[in-house]
N, C-alpha and C positions, 0 to 999 in steps of 0.2 A: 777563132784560134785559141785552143787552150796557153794560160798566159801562167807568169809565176805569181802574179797577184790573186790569181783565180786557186792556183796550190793551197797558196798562204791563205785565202779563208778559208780552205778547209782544216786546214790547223788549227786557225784562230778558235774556231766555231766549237772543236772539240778536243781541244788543247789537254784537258782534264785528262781523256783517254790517254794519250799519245805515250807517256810513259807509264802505263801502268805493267806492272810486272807480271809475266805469266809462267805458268809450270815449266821445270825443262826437268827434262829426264834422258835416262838411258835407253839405246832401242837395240837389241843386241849385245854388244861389247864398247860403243860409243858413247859417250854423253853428249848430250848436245845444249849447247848454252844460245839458248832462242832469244834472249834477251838483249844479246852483244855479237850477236854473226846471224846473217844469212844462210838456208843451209840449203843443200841443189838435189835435187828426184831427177835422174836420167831417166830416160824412155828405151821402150824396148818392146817392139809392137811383133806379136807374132800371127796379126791376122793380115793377110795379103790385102785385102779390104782398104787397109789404111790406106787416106790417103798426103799422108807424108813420109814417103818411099823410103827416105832414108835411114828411116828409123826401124825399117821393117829387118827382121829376122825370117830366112826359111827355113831354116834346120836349128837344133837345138844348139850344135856346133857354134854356127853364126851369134845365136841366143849369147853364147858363157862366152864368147872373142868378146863380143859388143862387149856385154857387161862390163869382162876385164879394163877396157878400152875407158869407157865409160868411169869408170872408177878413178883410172889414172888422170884422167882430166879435171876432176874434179867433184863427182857427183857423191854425195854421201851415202844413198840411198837408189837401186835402182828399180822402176818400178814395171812392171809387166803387166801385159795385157791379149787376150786372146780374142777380142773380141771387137771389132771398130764401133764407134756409135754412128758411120755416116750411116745413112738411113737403109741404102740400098746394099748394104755387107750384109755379108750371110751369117747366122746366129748361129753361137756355136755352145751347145748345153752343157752340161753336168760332167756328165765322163768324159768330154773329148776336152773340153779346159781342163780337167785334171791330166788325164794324159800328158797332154802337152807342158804342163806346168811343173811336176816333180821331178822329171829328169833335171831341169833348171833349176831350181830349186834346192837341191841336194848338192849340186856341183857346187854353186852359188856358197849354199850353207859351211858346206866344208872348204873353204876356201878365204871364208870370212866376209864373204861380200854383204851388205847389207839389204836383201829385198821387199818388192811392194809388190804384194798382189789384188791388180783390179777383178773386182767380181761382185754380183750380188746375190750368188749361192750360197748359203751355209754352209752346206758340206762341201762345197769347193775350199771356202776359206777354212773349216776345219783341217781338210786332208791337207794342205798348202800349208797351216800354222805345223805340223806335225811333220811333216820335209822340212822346215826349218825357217820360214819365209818371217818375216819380221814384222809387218806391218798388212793391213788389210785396208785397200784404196775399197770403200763402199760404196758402188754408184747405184743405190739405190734406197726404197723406204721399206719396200714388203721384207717380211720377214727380220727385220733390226736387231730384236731381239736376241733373236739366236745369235745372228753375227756377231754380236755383243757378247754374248756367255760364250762362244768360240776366243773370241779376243781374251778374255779375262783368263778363261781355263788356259790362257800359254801368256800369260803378263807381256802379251803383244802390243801393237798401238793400231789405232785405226786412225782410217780418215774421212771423216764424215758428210758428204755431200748434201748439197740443197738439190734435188729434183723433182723438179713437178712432173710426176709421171709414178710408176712404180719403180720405174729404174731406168736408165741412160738411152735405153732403148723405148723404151714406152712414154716418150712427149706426144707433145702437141705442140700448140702458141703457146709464146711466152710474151709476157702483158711486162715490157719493160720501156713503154713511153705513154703509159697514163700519168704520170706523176708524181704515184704512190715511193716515197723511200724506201729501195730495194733494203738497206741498210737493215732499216728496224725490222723487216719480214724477214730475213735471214737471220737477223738475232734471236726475234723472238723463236724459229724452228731450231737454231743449235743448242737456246737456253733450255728446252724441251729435251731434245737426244740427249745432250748433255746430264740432264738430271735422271733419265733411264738410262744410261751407256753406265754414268759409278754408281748408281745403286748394285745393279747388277756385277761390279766391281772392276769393271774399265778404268787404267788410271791415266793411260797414254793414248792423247786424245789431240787429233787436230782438226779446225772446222774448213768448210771448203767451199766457197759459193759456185762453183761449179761451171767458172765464166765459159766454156768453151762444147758443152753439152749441144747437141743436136736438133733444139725445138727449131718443128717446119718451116716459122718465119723469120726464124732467125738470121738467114741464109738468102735471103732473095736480095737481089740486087738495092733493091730502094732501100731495104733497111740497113744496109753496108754502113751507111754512119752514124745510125742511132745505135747498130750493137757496139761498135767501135768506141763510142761514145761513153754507151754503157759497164764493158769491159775495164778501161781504164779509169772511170768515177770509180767502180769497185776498189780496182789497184791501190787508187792513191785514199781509199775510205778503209782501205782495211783495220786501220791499225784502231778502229771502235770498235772491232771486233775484241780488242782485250781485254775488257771488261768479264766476258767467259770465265775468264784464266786460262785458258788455251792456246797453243801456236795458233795462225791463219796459214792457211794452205793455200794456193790459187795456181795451176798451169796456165802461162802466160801465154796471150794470146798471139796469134798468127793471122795478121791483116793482108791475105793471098791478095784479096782485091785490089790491093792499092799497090801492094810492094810487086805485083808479077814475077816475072822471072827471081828478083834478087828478095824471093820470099822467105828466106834462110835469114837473113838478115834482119827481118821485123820485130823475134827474140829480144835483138837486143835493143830495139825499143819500146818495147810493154815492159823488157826488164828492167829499165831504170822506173818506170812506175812502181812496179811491183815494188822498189825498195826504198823508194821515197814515201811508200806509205805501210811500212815496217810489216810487207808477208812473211813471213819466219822459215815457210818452207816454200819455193818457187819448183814446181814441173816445169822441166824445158826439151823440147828435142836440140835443142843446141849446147851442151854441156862446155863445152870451151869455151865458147863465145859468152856466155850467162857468167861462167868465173872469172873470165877477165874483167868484163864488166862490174861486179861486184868488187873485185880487188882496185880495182880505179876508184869507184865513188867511196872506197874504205881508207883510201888516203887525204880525204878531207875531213 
């Protein structure tokens, strides 16, 4: 049983990190001070695929309600996605995620809502930076660059994922009970994009270890408590991640197997990790529930 003596050495151990100060900037019309608030990415899934139903949109209609919705509860940012990573969802290319994306988008934009779009198209996220979208969620490695000179040519921000694959859809195994510190392998890749994302001229920049990605064994019954495991050491190690200078991103995880029916509820316990180990920007399908929660652990 994870214990609070077990928290507290990971503090001790790297204490140094814990306050160190990272970029905050504006994304939109917002500033956002990463430093001294939590800030919340609502969801908003428009591939039928998904399978957490209630986040799913059919019509673009549904799409800009949610969002509205979404916003009044709390979410600073909302992010969108066409595309599921379960394995068996259907792929959805280039023009039909754009389709789908700009009517949203626009509405979104003129409206002032703040968006995220997931994708690891370039000219998805170009045409989507040019409708107005805020932020480019990257689940992916091929093609970076570009998505990078897309980001800068609109003083956008991105959010840089760790996947072993080419992109969220293209895993395999993932090797997270050899031993090796997941910690310093995802540093050393963010210090990497990192250093091509601002040459390039990227200034708004978050890292993302990408707790909730699709690798095949990640998902089989026996390894339910190593990934579980695995998930929440990231949560409560994030905050080594500062040393970057960059927010940490992480979509907090969702323990179906253990929580069953009352799986809605598991949010808000990966979210007090998430903020006990200072992620800056937390993904949730539970936007209400994640803000209370943060408003509670922000009156001690």
């Amino acid at each position: 049983m994870l214990t609070l003596a077990e928290i507290y050495e990971i503090y001790d151990k790297y204490k140094d990190d814990y306050n160190t100060q990272i970029e905050e900037f504006s994304i939109g019309n917002k500033k956002f001070n990463f430093n001294s608030q939590t800030s919340i990415l609502g969801i908003i899934n428009l591939s039928q695929d998904s399978w957490y139903k209630q986040t799913i949109s059919y019509t673009p209609e549904q799409a800009i309600r949610r969002g509205k919705v979404l916003t009044l509860q709390g979410a600073d940012i909302i992010d969108i996605g066409t595309e599921s990573t379960v394995k068996t969802a259907a792929r959805v290319d280039e023009l039909k995620q754009t389709s789908q994306l700009l009517p949203i988008l626009k509405t979104f934009s003129q409206e002032g809502v703040l968006t995220s779009v997931e994708t690891y198209y370039p000219e998805v996220a170009r045409e989507c930076l040019k409708a107005g979208a805020n932020v480019i969620n990257f689940l992916g490695t091929e093609h970076s660059e570009e998505i990078y000179q897309a980001v800068a040519d609109f003083d956008a921000a991105i959010i840089i994922c760790y996947v072993e694959g080419k992109h969220a859809r293209d895993v395999g195994e993932f090797d997270f009970t050899s031993g090796r510190d997941m910690i310093n392998v995802l540093y050393d890749y963010f210090e990497k994009e990192i250093e091509i994302a601002t040459k390039i001229g990227v200034r708004k920049i978050f890292v993302d270890p990408a707790l909730t990605v699709g690798y095949t064994n990640l998902y089989y019954q026996d390894n339910t408590s190593n990934r579980i495991r695995y998930q929440i050491e990231t949560l409560l190690n994030a905050f080594r991640f500062r040393k970057l200078g960059f927010p940490v991103f992480n979509q907090i995880p969702t323990a179906i197997e253990i929580f069953g029916e009352e799986f809605r509820s598991a949010q808000m316990l990966t979210g007090v990790f998430a903020a006990l180990g200072k992620n800056d920007m937390i993904r949730t399908h539970e936007v209400a529930k994640v803000k209370a929660l943060l408003e509670t652990m922000s009156c001690f």
